[in-house]
PDB file of N, CA, C and O in Angstrom:
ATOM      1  N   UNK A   1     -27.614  -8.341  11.382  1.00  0.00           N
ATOM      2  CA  UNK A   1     -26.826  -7.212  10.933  1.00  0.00           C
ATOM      3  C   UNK A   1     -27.768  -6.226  10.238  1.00  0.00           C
ATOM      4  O   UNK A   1     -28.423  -6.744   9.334  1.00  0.00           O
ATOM      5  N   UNK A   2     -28.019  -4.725  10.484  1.00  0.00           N
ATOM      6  CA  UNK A   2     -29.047  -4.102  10.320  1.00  0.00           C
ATOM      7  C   UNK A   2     -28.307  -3.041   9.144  1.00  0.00           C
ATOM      8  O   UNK A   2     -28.908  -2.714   8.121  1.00  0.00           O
ATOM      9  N   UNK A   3     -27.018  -2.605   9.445  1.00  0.00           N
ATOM     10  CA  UNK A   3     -26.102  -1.893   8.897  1.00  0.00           C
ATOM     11  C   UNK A   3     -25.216  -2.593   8.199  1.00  0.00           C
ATOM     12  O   UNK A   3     -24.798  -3.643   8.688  1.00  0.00           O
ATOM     13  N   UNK A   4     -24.698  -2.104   6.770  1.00  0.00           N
ATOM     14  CA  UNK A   4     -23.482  -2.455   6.281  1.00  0.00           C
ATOM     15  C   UNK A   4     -22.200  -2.706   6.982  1.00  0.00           C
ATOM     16  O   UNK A   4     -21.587  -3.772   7.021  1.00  0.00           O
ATOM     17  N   UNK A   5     -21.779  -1.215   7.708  1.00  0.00           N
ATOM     18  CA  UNK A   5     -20.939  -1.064   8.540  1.00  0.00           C
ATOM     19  C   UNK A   5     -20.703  -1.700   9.611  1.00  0.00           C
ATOM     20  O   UNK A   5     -19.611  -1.445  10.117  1.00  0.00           O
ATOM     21  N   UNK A   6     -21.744  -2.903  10.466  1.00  0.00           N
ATOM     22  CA  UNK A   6     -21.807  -3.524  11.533  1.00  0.00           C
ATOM     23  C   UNK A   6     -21.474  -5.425  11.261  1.00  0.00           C
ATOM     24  O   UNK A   6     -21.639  -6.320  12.090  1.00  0.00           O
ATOM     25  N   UNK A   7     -20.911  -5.566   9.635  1.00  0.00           N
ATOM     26  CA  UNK A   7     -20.717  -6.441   9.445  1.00  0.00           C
ATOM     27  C   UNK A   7     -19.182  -6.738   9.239  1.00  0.00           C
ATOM     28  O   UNK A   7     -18.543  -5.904   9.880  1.00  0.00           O
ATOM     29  N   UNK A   8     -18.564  -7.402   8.742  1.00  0.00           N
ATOM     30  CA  UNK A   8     -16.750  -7.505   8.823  1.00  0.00           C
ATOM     31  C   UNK A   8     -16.470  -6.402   7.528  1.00  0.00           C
ATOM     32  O   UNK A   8     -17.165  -6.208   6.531  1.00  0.00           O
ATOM     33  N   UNK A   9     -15.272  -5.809   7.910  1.00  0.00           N
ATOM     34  CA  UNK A   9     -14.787  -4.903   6.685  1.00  0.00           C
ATOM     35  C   UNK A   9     -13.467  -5.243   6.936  1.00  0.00           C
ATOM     36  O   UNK A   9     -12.868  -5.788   7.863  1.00  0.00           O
ATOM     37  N   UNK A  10     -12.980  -4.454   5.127  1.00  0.00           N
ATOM     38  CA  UNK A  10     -11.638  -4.610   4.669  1.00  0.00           C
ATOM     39  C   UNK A  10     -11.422  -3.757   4.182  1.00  0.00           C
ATOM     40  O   UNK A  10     -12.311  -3.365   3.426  1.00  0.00           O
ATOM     41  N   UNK A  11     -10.249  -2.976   4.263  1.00  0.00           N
ATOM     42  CA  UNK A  11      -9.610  -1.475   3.127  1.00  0.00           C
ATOM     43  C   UNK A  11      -8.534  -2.502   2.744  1.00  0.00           C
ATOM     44  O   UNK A  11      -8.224  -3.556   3.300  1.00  0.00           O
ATOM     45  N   UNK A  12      -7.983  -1.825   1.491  1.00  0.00           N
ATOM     46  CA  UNK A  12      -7.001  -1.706   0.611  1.00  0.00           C
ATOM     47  C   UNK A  12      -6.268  -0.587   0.270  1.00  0.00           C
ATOM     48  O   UNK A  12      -6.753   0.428  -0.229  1.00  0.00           O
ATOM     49  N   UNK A  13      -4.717  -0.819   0.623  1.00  0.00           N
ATOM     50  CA  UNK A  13      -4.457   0.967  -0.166  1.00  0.00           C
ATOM     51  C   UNK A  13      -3.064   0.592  -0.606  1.00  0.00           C
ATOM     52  O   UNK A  13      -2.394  -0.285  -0.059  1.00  0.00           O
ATOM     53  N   UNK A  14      -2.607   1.453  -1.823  1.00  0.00           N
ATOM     54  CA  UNK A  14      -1.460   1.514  -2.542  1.00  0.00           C
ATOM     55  C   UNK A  14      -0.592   3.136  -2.765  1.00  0.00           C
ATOM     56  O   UNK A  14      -0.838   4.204  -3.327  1.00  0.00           O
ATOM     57  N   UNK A  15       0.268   2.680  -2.141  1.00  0.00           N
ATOM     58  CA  UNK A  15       0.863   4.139  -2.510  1.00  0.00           C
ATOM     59  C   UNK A  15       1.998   3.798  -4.204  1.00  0.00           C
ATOM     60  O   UNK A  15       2.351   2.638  -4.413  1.00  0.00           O
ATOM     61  N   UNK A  16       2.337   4.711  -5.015  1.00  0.00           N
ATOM     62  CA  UNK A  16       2.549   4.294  -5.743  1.00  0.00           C
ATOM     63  C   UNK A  16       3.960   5.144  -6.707  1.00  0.00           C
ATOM     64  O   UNK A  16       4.145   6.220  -6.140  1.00  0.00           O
ATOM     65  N   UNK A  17       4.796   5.019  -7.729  1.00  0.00           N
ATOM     66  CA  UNK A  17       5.198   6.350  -8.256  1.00  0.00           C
ATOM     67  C   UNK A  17       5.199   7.245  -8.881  1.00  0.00           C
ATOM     68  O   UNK A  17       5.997   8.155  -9.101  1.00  0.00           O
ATOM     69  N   UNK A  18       3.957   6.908  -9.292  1.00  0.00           N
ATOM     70  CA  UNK A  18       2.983   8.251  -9.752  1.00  0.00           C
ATOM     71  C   UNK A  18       1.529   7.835 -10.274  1.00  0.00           C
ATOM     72  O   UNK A  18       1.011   6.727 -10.133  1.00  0.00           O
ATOM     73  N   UNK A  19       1.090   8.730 -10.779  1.00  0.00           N
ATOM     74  CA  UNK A  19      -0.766   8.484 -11.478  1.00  0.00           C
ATOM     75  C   UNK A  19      -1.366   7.961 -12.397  1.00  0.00           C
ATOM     76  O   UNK A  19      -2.568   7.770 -12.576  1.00  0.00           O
ATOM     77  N   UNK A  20       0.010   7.600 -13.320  1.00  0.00           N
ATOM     78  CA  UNK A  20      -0.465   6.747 -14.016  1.00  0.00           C
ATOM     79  C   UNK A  20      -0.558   5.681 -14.433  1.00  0.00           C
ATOM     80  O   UNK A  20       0.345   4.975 -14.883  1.00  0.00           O
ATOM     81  N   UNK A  21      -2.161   5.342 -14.280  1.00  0.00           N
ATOM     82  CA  UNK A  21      -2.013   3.625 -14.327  1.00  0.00           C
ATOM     83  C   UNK A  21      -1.460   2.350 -15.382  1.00  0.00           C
ATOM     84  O   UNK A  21      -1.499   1.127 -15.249  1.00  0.00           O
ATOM     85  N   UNK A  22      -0.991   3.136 -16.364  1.00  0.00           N
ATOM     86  CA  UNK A  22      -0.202   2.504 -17.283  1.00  0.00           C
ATOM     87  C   UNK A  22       1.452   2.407 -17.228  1.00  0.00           C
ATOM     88  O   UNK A  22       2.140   1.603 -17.857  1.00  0.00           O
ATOM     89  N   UNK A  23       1.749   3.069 -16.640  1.00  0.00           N
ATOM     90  CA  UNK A  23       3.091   3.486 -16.362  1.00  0.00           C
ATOM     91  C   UNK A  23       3.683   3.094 -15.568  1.00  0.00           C
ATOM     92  O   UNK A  23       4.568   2.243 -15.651  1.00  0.00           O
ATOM     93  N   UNK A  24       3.076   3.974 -14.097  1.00  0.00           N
ATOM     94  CA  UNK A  24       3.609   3.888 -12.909  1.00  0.00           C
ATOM     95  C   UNK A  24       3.821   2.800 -12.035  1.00  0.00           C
ATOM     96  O   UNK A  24       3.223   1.916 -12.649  1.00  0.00           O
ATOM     97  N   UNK A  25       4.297   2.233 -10.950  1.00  0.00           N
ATOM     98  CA  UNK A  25       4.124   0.874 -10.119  1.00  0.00           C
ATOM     99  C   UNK A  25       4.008   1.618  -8.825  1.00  0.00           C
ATOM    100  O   UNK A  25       4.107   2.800  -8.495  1.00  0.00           O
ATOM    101  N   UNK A  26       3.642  -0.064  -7.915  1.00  0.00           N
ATOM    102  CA  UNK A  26       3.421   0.230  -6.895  1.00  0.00           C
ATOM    103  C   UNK A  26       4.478   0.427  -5.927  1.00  0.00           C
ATOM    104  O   UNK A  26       5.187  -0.579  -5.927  1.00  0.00           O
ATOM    105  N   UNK A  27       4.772   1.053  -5.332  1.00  0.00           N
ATOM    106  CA  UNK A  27       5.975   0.519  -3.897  1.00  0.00           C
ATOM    107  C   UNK A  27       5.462   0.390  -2.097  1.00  0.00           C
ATOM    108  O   UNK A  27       6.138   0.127  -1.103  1.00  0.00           O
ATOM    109  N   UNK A  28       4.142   0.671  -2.237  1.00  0.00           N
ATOM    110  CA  UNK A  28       3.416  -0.237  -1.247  1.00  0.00           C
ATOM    111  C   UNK A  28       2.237  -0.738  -0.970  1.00  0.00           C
ATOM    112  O   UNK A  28       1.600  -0.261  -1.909  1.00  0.00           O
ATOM    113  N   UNK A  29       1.424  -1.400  -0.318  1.00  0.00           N
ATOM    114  CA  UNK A  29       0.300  -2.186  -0.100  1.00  0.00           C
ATOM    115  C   UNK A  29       0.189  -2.388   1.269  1.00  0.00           C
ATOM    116  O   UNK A  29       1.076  -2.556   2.105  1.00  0.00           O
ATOM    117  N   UNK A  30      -1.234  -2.341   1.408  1.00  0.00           N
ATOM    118  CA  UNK A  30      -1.493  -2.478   3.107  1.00  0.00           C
ATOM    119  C   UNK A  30      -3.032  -3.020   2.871  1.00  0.00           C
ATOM    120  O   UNK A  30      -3.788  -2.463   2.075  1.00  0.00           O
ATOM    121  N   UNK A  31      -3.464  -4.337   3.769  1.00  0.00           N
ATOM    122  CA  UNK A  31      -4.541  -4.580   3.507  1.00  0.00           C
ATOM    123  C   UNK A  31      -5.424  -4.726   5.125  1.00  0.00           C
ATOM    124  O   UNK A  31      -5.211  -5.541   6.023  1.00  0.00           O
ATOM    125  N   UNK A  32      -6.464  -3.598   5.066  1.00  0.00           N
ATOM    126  CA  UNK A  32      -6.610  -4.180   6.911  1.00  0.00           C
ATOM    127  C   UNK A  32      -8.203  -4.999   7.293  1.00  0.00           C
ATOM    128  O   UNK A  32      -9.075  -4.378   6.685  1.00  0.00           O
ATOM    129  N   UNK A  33      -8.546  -5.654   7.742  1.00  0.00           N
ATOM    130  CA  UNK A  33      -9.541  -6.164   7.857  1.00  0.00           C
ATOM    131  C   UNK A  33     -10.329  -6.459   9.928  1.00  0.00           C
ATOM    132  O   UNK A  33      -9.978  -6.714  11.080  1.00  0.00           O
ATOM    133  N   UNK A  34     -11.232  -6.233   9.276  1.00  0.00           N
ATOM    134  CA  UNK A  34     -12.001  -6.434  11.235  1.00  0.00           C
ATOM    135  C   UNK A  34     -13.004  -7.233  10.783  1.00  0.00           C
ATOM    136  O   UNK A  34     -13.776  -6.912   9.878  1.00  0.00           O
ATOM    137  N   UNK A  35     -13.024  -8.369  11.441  1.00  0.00           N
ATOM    138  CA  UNK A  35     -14.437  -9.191  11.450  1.00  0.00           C
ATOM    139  C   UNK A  35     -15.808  -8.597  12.407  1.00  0.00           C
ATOM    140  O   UNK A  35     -16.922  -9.081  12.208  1.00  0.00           O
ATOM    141  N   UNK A  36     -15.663  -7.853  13.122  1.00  0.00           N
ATOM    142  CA  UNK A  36     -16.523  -7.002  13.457  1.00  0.00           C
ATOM    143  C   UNK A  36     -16.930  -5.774  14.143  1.00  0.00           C
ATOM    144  O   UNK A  36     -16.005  -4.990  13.932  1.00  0.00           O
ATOM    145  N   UNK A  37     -17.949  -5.104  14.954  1.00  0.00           N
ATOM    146  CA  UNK A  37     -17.321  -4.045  15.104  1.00  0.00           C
ATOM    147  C   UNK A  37     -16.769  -3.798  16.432  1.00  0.00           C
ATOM    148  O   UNK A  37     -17.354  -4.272  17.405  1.00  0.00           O
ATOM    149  N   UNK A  38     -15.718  -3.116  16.577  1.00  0.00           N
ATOM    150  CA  UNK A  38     -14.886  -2.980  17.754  1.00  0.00           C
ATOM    151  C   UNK A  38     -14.072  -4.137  17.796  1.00  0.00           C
ATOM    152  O   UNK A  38     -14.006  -4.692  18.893  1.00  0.00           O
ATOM    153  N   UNK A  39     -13.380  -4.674  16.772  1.00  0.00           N
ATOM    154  CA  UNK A  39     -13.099  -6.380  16.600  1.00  0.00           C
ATOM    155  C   UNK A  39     -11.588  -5.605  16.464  1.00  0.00           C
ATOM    156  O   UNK A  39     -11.290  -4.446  16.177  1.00  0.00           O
ATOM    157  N   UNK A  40     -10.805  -6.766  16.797  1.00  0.00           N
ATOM    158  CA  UNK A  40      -9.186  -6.494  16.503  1.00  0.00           C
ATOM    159  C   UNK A  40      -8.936  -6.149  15.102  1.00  0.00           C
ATOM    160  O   UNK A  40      -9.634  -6.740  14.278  1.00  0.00           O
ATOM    161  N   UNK A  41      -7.994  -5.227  14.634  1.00  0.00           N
ATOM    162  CA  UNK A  41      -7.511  -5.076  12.924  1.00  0.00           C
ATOM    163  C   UNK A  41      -6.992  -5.468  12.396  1.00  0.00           C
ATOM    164  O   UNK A  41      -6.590  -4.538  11.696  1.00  0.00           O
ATOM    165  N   UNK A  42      -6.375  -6.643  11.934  1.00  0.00           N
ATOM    166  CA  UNK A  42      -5.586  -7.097  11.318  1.00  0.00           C
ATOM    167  C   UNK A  42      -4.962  -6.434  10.044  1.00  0.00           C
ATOM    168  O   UNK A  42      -5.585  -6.182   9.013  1.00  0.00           O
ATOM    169  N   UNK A  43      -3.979  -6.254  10.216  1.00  0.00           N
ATOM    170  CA  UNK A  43      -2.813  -5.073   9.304  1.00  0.00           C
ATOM    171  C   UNK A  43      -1.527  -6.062   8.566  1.00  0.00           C
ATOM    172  O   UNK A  43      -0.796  -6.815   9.211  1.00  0.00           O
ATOM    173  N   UNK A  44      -1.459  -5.826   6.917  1.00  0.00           N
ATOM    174  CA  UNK A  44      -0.971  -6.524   6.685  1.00  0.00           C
ATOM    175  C   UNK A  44       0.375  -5.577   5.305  1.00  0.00           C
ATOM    176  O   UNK A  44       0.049  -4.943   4.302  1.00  0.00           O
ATOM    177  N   UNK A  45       1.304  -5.758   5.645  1.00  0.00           N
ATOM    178  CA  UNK A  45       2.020  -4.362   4.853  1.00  0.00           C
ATOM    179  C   UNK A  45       3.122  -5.049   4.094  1.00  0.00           C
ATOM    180  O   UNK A  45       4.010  -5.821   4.455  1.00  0.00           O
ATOM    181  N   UNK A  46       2.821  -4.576   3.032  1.00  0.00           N
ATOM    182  CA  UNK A  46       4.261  -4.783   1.992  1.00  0.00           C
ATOM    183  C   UNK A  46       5.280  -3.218   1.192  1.00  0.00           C
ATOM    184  O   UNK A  46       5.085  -2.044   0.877  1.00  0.00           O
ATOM    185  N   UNK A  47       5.789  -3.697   1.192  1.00  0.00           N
ATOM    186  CA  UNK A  47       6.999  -2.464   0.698  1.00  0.00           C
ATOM    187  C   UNK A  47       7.400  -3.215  -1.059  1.00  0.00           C
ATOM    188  O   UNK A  47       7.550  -4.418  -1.271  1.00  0.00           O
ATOM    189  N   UNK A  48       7.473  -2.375  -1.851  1.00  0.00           N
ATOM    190  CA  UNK A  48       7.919  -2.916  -3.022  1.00  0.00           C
ATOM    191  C   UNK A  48       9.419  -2.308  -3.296  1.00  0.00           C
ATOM    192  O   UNK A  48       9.601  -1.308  -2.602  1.00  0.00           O
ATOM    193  N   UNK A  49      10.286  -2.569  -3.936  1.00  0.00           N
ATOM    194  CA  UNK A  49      11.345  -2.334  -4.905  1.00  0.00           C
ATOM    195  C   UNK A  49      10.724  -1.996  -6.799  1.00  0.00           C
ATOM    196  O   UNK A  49      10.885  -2.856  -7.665  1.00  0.00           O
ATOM    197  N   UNK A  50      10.225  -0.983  -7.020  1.00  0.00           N
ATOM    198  CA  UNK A  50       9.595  -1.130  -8.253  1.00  0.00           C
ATOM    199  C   UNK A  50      10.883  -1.004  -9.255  1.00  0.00           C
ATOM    200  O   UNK A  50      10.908  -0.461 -10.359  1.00  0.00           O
ATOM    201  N   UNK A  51      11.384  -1.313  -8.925  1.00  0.00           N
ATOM    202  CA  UNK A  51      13.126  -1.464  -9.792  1.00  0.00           C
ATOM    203  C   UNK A  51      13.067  -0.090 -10.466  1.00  0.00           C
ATOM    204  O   UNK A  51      14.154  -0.006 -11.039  1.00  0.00           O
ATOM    205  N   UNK A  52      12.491   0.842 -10.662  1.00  0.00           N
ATOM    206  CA  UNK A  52      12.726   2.275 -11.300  1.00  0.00           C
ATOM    207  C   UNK A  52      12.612   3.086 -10.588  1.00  0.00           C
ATOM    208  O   UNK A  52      11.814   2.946  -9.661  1.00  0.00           O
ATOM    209  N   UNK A  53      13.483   4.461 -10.748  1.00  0.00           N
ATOM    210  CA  UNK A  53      13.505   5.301  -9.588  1.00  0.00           C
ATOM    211  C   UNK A  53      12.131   6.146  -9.419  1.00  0.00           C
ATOM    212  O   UNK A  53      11.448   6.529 -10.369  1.00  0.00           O
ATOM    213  N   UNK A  54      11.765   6.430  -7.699  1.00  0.00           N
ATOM    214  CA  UNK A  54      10.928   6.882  -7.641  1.00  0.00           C
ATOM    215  C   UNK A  54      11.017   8.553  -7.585  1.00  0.00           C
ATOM    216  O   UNK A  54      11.761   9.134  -6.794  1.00  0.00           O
ATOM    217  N   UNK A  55      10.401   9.042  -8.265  1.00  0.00           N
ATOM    218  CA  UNK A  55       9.799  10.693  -8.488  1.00  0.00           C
ATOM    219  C   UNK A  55      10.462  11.491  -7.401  1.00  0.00           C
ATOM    220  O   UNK A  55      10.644  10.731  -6.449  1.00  0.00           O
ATOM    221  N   UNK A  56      10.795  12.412  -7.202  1.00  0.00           N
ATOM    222  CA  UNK A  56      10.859  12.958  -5.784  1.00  0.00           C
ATOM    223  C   UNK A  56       9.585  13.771  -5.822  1.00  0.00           C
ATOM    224  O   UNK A  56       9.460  14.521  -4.854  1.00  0.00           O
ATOM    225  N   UNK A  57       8.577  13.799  -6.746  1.00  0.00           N
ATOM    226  CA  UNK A  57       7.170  14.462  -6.166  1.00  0.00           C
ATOM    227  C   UNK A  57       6.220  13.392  -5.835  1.00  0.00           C
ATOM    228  O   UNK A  57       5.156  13.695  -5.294  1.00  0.00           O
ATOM    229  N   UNK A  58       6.548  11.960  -6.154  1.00  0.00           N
ATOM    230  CA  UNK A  58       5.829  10.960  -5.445  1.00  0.00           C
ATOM    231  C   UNK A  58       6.177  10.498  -4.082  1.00  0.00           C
ATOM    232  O   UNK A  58       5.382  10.049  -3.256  1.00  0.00           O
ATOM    233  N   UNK A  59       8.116  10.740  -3.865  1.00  0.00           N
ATOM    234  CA  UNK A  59       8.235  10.718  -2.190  1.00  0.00           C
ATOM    235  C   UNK A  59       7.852  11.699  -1.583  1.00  0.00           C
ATOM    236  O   UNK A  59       7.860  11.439  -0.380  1.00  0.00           O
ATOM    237  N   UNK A  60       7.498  12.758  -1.793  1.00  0.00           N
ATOM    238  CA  UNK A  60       6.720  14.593  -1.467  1.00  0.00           C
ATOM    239  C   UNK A  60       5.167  13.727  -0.781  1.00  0.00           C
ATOM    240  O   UNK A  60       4.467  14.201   0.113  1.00  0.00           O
ATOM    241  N   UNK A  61       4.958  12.578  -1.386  1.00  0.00           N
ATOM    242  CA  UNK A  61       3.567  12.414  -0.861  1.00  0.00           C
ATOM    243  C   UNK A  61       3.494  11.457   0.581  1.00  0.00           C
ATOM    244  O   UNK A  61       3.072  11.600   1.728  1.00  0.00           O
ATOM    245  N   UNK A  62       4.213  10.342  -0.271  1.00  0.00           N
ATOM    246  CA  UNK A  62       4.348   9.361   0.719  1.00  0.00           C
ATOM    247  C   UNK A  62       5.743   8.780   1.140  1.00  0.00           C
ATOM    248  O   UNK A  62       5.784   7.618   1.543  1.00  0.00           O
ATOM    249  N   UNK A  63       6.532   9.297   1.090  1.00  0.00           N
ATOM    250  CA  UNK A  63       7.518   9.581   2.345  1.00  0.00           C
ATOM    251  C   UNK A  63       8.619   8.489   2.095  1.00  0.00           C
ATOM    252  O   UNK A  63       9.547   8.375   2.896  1.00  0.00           O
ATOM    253  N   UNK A  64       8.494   7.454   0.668  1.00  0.00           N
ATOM    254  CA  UNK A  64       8.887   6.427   0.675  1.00  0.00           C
ATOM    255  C   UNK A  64      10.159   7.059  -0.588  1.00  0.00           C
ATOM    256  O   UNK A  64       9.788   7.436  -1.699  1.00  0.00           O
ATOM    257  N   UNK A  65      11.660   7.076  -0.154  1.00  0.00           N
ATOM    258  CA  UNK A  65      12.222   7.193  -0.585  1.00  0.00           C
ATOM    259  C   UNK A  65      13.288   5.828  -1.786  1.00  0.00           C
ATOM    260  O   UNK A  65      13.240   4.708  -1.278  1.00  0.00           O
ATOM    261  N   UNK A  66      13.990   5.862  -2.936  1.00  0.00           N
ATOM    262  CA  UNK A  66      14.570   5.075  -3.413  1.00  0.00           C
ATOM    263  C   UNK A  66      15.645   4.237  -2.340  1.00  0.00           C
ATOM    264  O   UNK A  66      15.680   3.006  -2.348  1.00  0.00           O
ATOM    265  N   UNK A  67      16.058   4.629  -1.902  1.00  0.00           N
ATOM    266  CA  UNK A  67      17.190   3.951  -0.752  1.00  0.00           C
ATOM    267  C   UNK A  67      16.596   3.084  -0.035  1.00  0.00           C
ATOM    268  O   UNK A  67      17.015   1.998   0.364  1.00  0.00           O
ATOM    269  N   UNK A  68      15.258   3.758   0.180  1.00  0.00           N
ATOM    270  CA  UNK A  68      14.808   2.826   1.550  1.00  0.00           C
ATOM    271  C   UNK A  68      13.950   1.601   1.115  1.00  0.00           C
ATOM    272  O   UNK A  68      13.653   0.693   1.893  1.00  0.00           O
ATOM    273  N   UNK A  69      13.527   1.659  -0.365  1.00  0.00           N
ATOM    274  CA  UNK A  69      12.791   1.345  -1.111  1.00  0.00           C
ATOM    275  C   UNK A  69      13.279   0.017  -1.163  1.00  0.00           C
ATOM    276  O   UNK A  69      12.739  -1.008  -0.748  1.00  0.00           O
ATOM    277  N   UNK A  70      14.830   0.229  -1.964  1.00  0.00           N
ATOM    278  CA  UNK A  70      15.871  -0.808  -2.396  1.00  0.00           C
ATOM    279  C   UNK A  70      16.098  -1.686  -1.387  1.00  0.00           C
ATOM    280  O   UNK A  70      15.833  -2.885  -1.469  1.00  0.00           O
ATOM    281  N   UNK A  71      16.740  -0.970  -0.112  1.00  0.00           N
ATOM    282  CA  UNK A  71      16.701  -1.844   1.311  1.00  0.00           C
ATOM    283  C   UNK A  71      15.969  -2.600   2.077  1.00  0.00           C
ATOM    284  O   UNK A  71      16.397  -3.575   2.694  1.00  0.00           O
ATOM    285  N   UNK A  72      14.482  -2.074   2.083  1.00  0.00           N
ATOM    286  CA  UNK A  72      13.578  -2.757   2.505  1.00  0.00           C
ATOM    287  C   UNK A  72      12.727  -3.137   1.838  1.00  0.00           C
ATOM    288  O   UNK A  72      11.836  -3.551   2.579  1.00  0.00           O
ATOM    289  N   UNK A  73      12.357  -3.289   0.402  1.00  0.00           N
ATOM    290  CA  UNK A  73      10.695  -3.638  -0.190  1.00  0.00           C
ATOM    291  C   UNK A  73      11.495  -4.979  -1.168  1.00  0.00           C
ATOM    292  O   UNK A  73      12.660  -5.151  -1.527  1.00  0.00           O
ATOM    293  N   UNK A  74      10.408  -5.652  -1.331  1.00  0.00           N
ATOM    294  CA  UNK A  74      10.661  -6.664  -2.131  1.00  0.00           C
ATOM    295  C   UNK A  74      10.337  -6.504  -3.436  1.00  0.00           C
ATOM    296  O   UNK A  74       9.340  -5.875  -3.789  1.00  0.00           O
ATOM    297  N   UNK A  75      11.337  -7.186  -4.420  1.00  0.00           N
ATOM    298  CA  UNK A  75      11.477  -7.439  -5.663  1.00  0.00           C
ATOM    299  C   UNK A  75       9.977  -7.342  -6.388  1.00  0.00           C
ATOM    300  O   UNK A  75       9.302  -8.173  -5.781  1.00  0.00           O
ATOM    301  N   UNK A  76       9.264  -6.804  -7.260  1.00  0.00           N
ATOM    302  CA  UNK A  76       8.502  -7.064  -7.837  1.00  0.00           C
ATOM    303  C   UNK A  76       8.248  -7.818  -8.624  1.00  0.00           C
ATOM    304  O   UNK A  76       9.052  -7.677  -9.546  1.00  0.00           O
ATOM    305  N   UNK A  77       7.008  -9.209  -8.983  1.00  0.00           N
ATOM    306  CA  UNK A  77       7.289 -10.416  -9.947  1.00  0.00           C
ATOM    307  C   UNK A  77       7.218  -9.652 -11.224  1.00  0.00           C
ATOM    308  O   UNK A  77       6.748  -8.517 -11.298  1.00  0.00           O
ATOM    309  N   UNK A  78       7.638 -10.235 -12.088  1.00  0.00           N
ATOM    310  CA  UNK A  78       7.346  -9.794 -13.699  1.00  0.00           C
ATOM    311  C   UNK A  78       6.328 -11.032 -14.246  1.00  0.00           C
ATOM    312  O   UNK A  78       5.914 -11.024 -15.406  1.00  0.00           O
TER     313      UNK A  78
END
């Protein structure tokens, strides 16, 4: 392996209901990983319920509304 990039990678991403990291929660997660390059992606997605309503300038971003939130994302642990 000569390159970083030519070895297995992984992203992480969180969309969330707002910026601050003391405050705010998450209401989704996606983790994707390739063991190498041109390798299959493995995609792995969660939806949260952050039990508080979300912003309507945080659904302005990512599209994830309270309704759909409630219906489809899971309970967050405490």
């Amino acid at each position: 392996m000569a390159h970083w990039y030519e070895g297995p990678l992984a992203a992480f991403d969180t969309e969330t209901t707002g910026v601050d990291v003391e405050r705010d929660r998450i209401v989704s997660a996606a983790v994707v990983v390739q063991d190498a390059p041109g390798g299959r992606l493995r995609a792995t997605r969660w939806l949260v319920n952050p039990g508080v309503p979300v912003p309507a300038a945080a659904t302005a971003v990512h599209g994830l509304t309270d309704g759909h939130l409630q219906r489809f994302g899971r309970w967050r642990r405490r």
